[in-house]
N, C-alpha and C positions, 0 to 999 in steps of 0.2 A: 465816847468814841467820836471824830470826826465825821463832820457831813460829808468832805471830798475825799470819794477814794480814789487811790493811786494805783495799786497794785491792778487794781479791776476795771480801770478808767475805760479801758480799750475793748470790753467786753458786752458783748449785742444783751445781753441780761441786765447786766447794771447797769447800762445807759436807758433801759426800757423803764425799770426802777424809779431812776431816780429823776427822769423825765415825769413818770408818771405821780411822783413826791411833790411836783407842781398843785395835784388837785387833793392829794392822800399823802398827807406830812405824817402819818405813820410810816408813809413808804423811805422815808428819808433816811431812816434807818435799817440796819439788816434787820436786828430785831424784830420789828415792827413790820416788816416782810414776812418774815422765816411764821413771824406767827400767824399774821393774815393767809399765808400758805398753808399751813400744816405741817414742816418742816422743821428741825433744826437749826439755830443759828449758821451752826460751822456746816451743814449741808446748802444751804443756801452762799456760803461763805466760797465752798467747794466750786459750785456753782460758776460763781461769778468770777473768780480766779483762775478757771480752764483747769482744775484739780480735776472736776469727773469730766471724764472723754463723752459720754453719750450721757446730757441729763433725761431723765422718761418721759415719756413723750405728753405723759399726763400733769406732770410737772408745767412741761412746755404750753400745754393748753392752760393750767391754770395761771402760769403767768402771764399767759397773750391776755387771757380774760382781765384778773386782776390790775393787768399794767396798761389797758387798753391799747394792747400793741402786735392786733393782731401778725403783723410785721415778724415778729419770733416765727410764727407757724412757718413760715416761707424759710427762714433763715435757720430754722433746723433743719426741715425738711431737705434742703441745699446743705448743708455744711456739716449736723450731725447724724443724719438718719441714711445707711448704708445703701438704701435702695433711692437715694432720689440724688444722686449724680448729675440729672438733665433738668432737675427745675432751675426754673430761669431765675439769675438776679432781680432781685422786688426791690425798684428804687421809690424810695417815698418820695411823692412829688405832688404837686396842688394839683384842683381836681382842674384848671387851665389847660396845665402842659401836659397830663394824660388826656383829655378831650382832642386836644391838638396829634398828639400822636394816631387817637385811634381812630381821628378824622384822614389821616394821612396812610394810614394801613389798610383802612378801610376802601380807600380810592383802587390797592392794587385787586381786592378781589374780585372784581368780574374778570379782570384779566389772569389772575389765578383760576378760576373756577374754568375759561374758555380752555387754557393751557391742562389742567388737569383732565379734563374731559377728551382730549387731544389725546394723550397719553395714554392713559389705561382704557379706550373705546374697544382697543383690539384686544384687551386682557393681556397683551403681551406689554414688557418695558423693555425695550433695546436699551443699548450701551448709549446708542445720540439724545437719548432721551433722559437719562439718568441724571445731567446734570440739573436739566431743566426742573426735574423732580425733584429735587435737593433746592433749587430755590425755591420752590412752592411750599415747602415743609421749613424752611427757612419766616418765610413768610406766614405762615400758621403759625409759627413761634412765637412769631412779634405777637401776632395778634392777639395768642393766650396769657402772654405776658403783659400786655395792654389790658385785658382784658381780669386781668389777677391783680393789676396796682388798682382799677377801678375795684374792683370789692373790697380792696385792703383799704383804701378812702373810705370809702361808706363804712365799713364796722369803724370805721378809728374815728369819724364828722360826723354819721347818723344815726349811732347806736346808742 
């Protein structure tokens, strides 16, 4: 069989794979996955071809482990796992331009925290207020997502 696939080129599993067939040239092949897994070839085939709609989510862990990419966990968790709709896209980035970010995020929270404190003091949220709390929760967003690409560096650079 071929080292370049085609069919699967475009799919967040075999690009995990075959990234991680850099350090594990058993990984360069299915085979040689399917078995380091405990799976089947043509399940692991299944797999990386968008054949199964939802792979298990233990699957999912054994390949973030195997493939050092913890990077899957977020990318199902977003795209096949029914209940995670609002996790945030997890861009892998050096650990620079996330520092930079979360140095930049970081600046807005005293002035989130003074404005959130404004708002719920009275236990009530008015209508004038609602938007203002939508940028704040906006803003908690970035930060968990700043805050999620930093742990996804470290298991993938210090583990």
């Amino acid at each position: 069989m071929g080292r370049r696939p085609t069919k699967a080129a475009d799919n967040r599993f075999c690009q995990a794979r075959l990234a991680a067939a850099q350090f594990n040239e058993r990984l360069y092949s299915k085979e040689g996955a399917a078995e380091l897994l405990g799976v089947s070839v043509s399940t692991l085939s299944d797999y990386e071809l968008g054949l199964t709609k939802i792979v298990p989510p233990d699957m999912v862990m054994k390949m973030a482990d195997l493939y050092n990419a913890p990077e899957l966990r977020n990318y199902y968790c977003r795209e096949m796992c029914p209940l995670g709709n609002d996790v945030p896209v997890l861009e892998l980035e050096d650990l620079d331009r996330i520092t930079v970010r979360a140095m930049a995020s970081l600046r807005k929270v005293a002035e989130t925290k003074e404005s959130l404190l404004d708002i719920t003091a009275d236990g009530v949220i008015t209508e004038d207020e609602k938007p203002e709390l939508r940028k704040i929760l906006a803003t908690l967003d970035e930060i968990s997502a700043i805050a999620q690409s930093l742990k996804v560096w470290t298991e993938k650079n210090l583990e």
